[in-house]
N, C-alpha and C positions, 0 to 999 in steps of 0.2 A: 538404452532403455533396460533398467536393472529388471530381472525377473522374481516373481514369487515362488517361493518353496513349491508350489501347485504347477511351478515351471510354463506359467503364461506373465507374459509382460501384463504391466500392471493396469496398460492403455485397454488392453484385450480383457482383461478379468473383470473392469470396470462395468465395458460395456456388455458384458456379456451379464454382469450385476443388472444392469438398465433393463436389459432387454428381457430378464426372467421375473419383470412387476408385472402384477397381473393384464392381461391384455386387456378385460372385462373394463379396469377402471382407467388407463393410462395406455399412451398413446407415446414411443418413442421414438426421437428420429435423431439421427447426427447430422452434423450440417457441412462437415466437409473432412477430408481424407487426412488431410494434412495437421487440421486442428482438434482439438481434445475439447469438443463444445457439442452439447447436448440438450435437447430440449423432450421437456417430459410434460408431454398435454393432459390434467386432468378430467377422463369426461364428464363428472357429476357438476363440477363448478365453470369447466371450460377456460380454466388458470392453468397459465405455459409458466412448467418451471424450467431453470438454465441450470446446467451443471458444464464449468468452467473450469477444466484442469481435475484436479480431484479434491474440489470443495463440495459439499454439502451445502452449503448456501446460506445455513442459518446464523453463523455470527453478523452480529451489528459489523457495519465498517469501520468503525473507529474503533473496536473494541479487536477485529484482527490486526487492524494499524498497531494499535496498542501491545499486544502480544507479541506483533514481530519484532520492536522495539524493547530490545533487554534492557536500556540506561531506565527508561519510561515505567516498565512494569514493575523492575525494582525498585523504584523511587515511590511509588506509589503501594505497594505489598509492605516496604519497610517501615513507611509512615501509618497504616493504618494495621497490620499486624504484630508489630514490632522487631525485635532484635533478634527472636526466635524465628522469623519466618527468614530472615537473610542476614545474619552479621556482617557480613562481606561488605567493607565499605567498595562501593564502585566508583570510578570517576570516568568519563565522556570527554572525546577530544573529537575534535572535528571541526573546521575551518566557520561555523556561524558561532562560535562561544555558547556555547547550547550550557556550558557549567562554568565553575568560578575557574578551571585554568588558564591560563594566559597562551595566547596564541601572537608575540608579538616576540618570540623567538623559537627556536627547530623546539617541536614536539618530544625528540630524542630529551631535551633538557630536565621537561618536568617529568619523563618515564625514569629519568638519573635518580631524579627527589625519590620518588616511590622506591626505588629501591634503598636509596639510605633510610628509610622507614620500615623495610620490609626484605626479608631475605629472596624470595623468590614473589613475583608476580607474572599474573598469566594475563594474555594481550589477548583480543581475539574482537572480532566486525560484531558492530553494534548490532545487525540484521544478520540474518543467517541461520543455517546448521548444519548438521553433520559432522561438526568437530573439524572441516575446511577453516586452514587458517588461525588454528589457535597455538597460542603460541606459551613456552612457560621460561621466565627470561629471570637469571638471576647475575650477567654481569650488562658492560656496556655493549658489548660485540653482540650478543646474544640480541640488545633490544636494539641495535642499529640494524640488523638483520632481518629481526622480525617487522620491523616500519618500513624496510623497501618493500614488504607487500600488503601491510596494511593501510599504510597512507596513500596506497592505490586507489582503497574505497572510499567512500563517502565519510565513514565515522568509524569507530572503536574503542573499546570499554576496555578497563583495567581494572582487576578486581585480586584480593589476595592469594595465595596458593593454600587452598588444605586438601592434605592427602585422603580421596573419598574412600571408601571401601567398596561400597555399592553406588546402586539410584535403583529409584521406583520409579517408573512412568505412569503415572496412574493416568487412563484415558477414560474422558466419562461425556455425558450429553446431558442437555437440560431440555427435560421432557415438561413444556410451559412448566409450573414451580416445583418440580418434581426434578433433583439431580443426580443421574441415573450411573451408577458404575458401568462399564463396558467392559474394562482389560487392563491388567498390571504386567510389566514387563519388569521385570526385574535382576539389572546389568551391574556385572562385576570386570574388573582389569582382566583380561589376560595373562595368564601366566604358564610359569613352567617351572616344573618339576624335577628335581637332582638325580641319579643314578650315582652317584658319587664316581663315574667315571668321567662323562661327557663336561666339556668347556661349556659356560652360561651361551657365548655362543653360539656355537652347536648346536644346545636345546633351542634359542630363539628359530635357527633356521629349521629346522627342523620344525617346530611351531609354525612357522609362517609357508611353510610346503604340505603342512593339514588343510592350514585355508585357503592357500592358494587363489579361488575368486574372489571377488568383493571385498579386499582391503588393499590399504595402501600403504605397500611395500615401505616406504621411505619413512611416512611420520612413524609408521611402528619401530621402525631402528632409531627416529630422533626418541620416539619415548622411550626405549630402552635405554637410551646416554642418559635420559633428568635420571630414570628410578635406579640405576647404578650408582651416581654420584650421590643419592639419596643415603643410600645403604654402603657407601664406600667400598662399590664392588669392581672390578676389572670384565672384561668380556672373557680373557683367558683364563679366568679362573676356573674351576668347577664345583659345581655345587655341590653339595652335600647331598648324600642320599635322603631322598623324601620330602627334603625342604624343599617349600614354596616360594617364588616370587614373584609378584608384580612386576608385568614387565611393560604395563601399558599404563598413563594414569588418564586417561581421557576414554570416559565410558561411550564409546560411538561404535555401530557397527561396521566401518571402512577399519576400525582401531583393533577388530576382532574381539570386543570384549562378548564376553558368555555373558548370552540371554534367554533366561527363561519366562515363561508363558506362570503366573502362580492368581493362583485363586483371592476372591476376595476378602473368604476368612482367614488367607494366611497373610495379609499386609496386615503390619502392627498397626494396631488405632491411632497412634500421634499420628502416624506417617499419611492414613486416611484422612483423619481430622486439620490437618495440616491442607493436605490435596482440596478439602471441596471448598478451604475458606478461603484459599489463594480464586480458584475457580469462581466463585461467589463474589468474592471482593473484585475483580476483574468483569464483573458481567458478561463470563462466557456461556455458551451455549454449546458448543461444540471445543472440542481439542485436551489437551494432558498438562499436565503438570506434573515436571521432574523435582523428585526428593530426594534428597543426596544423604547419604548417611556416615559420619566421622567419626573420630573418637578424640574429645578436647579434653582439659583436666582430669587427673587423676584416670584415664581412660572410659570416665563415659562416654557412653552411644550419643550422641547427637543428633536430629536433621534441619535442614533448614531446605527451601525452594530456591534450584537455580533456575531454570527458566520455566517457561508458558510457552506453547505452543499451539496454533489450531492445524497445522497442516500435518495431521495424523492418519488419516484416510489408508496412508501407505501401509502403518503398523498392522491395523487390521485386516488389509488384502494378504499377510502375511499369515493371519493366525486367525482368523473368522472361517467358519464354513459357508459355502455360496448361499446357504437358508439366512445366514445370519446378516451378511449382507445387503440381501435382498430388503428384509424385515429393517433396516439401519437406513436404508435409503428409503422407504417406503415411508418410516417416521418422520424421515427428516422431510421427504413433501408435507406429511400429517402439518409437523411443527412451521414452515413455511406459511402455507395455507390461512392457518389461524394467525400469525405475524402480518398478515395483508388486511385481518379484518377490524384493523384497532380502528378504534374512534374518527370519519372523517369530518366533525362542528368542530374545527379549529378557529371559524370565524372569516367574514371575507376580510382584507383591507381596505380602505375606502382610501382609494388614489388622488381622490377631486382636486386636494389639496398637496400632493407631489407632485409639482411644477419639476421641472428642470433648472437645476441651480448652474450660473456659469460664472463657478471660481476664477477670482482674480489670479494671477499668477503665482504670486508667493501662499495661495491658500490648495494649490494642487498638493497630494500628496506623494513627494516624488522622494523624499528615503525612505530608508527599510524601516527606522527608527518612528518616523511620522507614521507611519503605514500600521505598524504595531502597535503605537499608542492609540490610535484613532479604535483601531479592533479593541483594543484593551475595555475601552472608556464606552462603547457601547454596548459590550459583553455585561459590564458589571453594571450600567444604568439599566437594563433591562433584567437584569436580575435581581434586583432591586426593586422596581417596581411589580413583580412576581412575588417575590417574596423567599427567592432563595438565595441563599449565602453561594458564593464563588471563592474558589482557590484557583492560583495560578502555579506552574511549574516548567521550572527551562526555558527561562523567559519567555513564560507567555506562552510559549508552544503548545504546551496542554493548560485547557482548564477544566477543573473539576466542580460542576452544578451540582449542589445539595446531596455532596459523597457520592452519587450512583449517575451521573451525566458526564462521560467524558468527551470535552470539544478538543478533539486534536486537529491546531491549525484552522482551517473551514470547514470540518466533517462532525458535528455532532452525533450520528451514527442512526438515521434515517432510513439509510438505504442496510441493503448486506451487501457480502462481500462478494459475491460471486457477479454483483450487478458491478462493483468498481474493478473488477476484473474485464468483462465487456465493455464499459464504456471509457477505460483508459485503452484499447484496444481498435482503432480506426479501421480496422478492415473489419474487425468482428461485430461491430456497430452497424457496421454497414449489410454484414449479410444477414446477421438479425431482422432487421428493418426493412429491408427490401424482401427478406419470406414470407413477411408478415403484411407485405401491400402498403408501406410506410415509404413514398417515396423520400429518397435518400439520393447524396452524391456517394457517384460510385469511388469506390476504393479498392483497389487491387493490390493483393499483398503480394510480397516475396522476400525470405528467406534468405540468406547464405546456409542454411541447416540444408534446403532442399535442396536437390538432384536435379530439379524442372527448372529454378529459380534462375537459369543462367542469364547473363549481359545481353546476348540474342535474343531470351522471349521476350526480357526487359523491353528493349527497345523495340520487336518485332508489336508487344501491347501499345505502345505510345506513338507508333506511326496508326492504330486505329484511332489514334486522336489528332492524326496531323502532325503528331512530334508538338504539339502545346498542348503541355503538361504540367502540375503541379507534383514535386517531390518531397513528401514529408518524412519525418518516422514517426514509426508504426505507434512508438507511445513516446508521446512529447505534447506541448500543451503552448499557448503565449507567442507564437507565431517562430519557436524557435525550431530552427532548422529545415525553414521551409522555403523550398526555393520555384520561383518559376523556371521554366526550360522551354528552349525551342529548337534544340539541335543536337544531335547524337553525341558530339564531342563534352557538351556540357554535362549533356545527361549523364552519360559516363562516369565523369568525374563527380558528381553530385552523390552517384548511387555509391562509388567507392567508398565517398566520405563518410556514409552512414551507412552501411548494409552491414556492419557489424550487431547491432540488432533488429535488424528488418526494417524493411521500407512498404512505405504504400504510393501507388500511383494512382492520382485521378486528372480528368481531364478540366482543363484552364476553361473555365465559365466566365461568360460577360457578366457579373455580379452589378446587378445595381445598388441593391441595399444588403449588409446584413444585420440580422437580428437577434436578441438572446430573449427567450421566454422562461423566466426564474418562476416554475410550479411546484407547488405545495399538495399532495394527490393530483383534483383536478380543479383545485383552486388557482386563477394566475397571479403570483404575489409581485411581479414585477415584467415589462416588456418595452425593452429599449430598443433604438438603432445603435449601430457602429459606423460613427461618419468618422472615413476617412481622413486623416490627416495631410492638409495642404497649403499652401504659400500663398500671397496674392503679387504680383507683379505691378512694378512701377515705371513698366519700360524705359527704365537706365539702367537696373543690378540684373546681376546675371544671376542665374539658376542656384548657384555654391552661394552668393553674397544674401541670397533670400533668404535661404536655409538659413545661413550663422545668425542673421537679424531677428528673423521670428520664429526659432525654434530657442529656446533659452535654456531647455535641458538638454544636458553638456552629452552626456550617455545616449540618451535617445537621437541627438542630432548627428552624433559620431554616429549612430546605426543607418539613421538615413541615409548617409554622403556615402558609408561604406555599401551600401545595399546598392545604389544608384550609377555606383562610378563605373559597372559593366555593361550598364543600359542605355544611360543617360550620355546627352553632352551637356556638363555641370554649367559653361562658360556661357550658354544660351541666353539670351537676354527674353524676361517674358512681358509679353505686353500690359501695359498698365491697366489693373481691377481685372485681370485674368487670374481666375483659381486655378493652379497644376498642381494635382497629385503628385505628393511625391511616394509615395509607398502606394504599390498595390493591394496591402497587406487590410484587413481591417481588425487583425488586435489592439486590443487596447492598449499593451505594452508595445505596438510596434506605433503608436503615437495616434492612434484611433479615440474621436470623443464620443462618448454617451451620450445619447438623447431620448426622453421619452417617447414612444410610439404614442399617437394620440389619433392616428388614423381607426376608427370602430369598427370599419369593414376589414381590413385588413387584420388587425388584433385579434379579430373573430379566427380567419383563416390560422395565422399562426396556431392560436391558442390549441383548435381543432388538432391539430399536426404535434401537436407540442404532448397534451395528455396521452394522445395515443401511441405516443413514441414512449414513455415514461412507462403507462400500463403494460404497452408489448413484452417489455423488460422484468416487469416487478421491480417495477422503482415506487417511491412514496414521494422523492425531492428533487431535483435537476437543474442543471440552466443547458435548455435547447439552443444549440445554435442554426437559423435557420436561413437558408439565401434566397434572394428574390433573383433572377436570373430575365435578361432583356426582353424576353417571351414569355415574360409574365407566371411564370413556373415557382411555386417554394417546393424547397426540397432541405432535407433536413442536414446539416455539414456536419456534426459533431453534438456528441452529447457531455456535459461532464455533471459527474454526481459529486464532485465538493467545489464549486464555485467561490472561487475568494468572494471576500466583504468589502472590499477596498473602494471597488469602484462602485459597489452602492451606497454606501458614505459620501463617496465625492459626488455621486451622483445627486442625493436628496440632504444631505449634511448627515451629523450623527444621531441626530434626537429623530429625525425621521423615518431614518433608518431602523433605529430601534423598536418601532412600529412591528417592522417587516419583524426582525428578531425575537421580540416576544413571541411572536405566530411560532416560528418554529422552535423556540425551546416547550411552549405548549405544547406543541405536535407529540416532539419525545417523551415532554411526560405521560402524556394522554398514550403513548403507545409504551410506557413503563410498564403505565397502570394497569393498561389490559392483559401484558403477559408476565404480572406478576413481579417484574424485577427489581425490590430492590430488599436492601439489607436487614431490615424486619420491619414490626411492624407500625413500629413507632416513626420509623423514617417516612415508612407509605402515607400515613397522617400528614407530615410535616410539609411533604411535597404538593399536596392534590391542587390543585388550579381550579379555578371557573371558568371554563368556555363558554364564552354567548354561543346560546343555539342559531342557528341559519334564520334567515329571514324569510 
């Protein structure tokens, strides 16, 4: 836990930020030792806000999705600011063809291309920072090297080499339409300076035993090798008296680059004007935006934007005074606050007529390709009948609604961000929710980070369940990596396989039914079951011969046999018109079908459970998962704030869906409108909707 100049960890200065808001209005409490999760009760309105890690809370979720993804925010800054906000052509590699290159030979192949295009290119993880993992590759060896640890991760971007001089991190917040400067940080290479005695050498070590903490040793001697062979220098040479040089070209503080703290009238105005249009055209609210400054023809000054970032929090623990802090987090409730109170006449849906559709086989949507096109076609028929234009980007992956709506994936950007931090979080879901009187199944977390977290509590917790147990991780979704357990040896082996990033255990429940209730504030826009998926018996096949007959997708039935073969006897013969489960599971990707709830009493209960679970949080969209349990009990399992479209397409087809879909692309606008966001005023016009008032 890196420390601040003010020499307290950054976990301790935060909270100690929290804790100096006035007592009079707010009410702070932390909710566990282990976790960096904080809830700040305002007492004039009686609205709990979260602070998760060290967000602020007020970017939209899709618009921090947005920012953490560089392929994304460059593709979209380049198209709509042009060639001055980024010449740097980018390209995207990563196993779903997210771009036009080919993945149907080694990735090594098309980084070869780029280089015969290009003398030097720089590699580096599509998500990310701090200059971890970047890479600047100008033969083959260099970019075979840099792919044994990039092709580790999910994805990564290639983009040109030019030599920066500086960056401006200009960090600012959107105070409702008001975009408020905060802090310029302003980072150059590290360097060193000649004596005309001392070897380049020399001076580097000698450099790197000034800073000694907080950098890393090893990239700064790789970037000493590019800027020598740049300058066609030797390490045993020595420099000249007086002369300067770059010894680092990646401006990060592990890199040692000199940063200074500079005022706002001394950022040149391209560099400002440049910052709030990137900031602006991104629909951020919180976070920086770096400007990198070169010297291209003839040696003009240059800049252009390399990335957006919103997890900034840290810069300012570094160079804020505790006043200013206090006053930053105290706005960002202000700006929260007012974000909760957008418009809720979105209009109810009227269900009468979404029946339950029960797709022929060949009209399930079981590739990725069907599954896409179906999102596609009711994206754009419902925007359509709105009346706004749609752009699509990255196959589909992002769509952009009338220039200022970004849909990444299922996240139109509803909720913020600190709420998709909690609810992709199973144990932190859970202690929310049960502080708050929100019965919930329990989830008990643990770590490999922790000291406490040993195989003994493990198991010493799961004999208070009997030793039946369910084993998940702690963030995963779709029924993957969850396993049941009923004995120490299994368990064991279960927690090995995923305690690389944390496990949750909770205890194995007689589930009758479960539930998902898809809310819109505290409107219910949708409330299905999850019926289980199961076989019927013809007392002649045995168990394996039922599956192969009436499971017909190939994927999901390989999961079943494989799921079964440690529990089951496959070979069992079952009696004829007997239903058997074969999956305990009720995801819908573990071969789970949708049904609409149509029971009114029950509907009621859920619903109840369901808003209050959503409001506990500051959420505005969800799909609650909720279980009935054999003693008549709901208790809430899981919450997730971007619910795919998939299965409500299959559920009511696409036209009916689209129903649902209009509601919530209204919702956004209707919550544009009220905090001001979009690109002027002519756009504001073009966008506005009619909502039917309530009835």
């Amino acid at each position: 836990m890196r420390n601040t100049p003010k020499g307290l960890p950054y976990e301790e200065l935060f909270e100690n930020t929290l804790k100096k808001l006035s007592p009079k209005k707010f009410q702070v409490e932390r909710f566990d030792d282990k976790m960096r999760i904080w809830s700040v009760l305002e007492k004039s309105s009686g609205e709990i806000f979260f602070f998760y890690g060290y967000d602020l809370g007020i970017n939209d979720s899709n618009v921090d999705t947005l920012c953490k993804d560089k392929y994304l925010s460059w593709m979209l800054l380049t198209e709509k600011m042009g060639e001055y906000s980024s010449p740097l052509e980018m390209r995207f590699f990563n196993g779903y063809n997210r771009s036009k290159i080919t993945f149907k030979r080694p990735l090594s192949s098309d980084v070869y291309e780029l280089l015969n295009e290009q003398k030097s290119v720089v590699l580096k993880p599509n998500t990310g920072s701090g200059g971890s993992s970047v890479y600047k590759v100008e033969d083959k060896y260099q970019v075979d090297r840099a792919l044994r640890d990039l092709s580790l991760g999910n994805s990564f971007i290639s983009t040109k080499f030019i030599p920066v001089s500086k960056e401006h991190r200009i960090i600012m917040i959107r105070n409702l339409e008001k975009v408020e400067f905060l802090l310029c940080l302003e980072k150059k290479p590290l360097k060193v300076r000649g004596d005309g005695k001392s070897t380049i050498e020399e001076l580097v070590e000698r450099k790197i035993f000034e800073l000694r903490e907080g950098v890393e040793v090893g990239s700064i001697w790789e970037d000493v090798k590019v800027q020598l062979n740049r300058h066609n220098l030797k390490l045993e040479e020595v420099l000249s008296k007086g002369f300067e040089l770059d010894i680092t070209w990646r401006l990060n503080q592990v890199m040692g680059a000199e940063t200074n703290l500079i005022s706002e009238i001394d950022v040149p105005k391209e560099v400002m004007d440049l910052a709030k249009k990137a900031f602006i055209t991104l629909n951020m609210n919180f976070g920086c935006v770096d400007i990198v400054e070169y010297k291209g023809k003839n040696e003009k000054v240059n800049y252009l934007v390399m990335e957006v970032n919103t997890e900034v929090l840290t810069d300012l623990f570094d160079h804020f005074e505790e006043k200013d802090l206090v006053r930053l987090v105290e706005e960002s409730i202000n700006i929260r606050s007012h974000q909760l109170k957008y418009s809720k006449d979105v209009g109810k849906v009227n269900f009468a007529d979404l029946k339950t559709i029960k797709p022929e086989e060949e009209s399930i949507l079981s590739t990725y390709n069907e599954r896409a096109s179906a999102k596609r076609k009711s994206i754009e028929a419902s925007c359509k009948k709105l009346g706004f234009p749609v752009k699509f980007y990255s196959q589909d992956y992002l769509g952009v609604i009338s220039d200022s709506i970004f849909m990444i994936e299922f996240d139109i950007g509803l909720n913020k961000s600190t709420v998709i931090s909690i609810c992709s979080d199973k144990g932190v879901t859970t202690k929310v929710l049960s502080s708050l009187g929100i019965p919930s199944v329990e989830h008990q977390m643990f770590s490999v980070l922790s000291e406490d977290d040993t195989m003994e509590n493990i198991i010493k917790k799961a004999k208070e369940w009997d030793m039946n147990v369910v084993v998940k991780k702690r963030w995963g979704s779709s029924g993957s990596g969850l396993y049941h357990v009923k004995d120490e040896i299994e368990l064991e082996r279960k927690v090995f396989q995923q305690m690389r990033r944390g496990i949750v255990l909770s205890p194995y429940l007689d589930i009758i039914d479960e539930y998902r209730v898809l809310v819109l504030k505290d409107e219910p826009l949708c409330i299905y079951k999850k019926k289980r998926m199961f076989v019927v018996g013809d007392g002649r096949s045995s168990l394996f011969q039922l599956i192969l007959n009436q499971i017909k997708q190939v994927k999901l039935r390989d999961r079943i046999i494989k799921n079964l073969l440690d529990v089951e006897d496959l070979n069992k013969v079952i009696d004829e018109g007997e239903k058997y489960m074969v999956s305990w599971k009720h995801n819908l990707d573990q071969g789970a079908v949708p049904e609409l709830s149509e029971d009114e009493e029950v509907n009621e209960r859920l619903l109840d459970i369901a808003t209050r679970s959503i409001k506990a949080i500051g959420m505005n969209y969800a799909a609650v998962d909720i279980v009935e349990t054999s003693d008549g009990k709901l208790q809430v399992l899981e919450i997730n704030s971007t619910p795919t479209f998939y299965n409500f397409i299959q559920l009511w087809g696409g036209e009916k869906f689209e129903i649902v879909l209009e509601k919530l692309i209204s919702a956004k606008v209707s919550q544009n409108q009220h905090l001001g966001i979009w690109q002027d005023e002519s756009q504001q016009l073009e966008v506005k909707v009619e909502i039917p008032p309530k009835k």
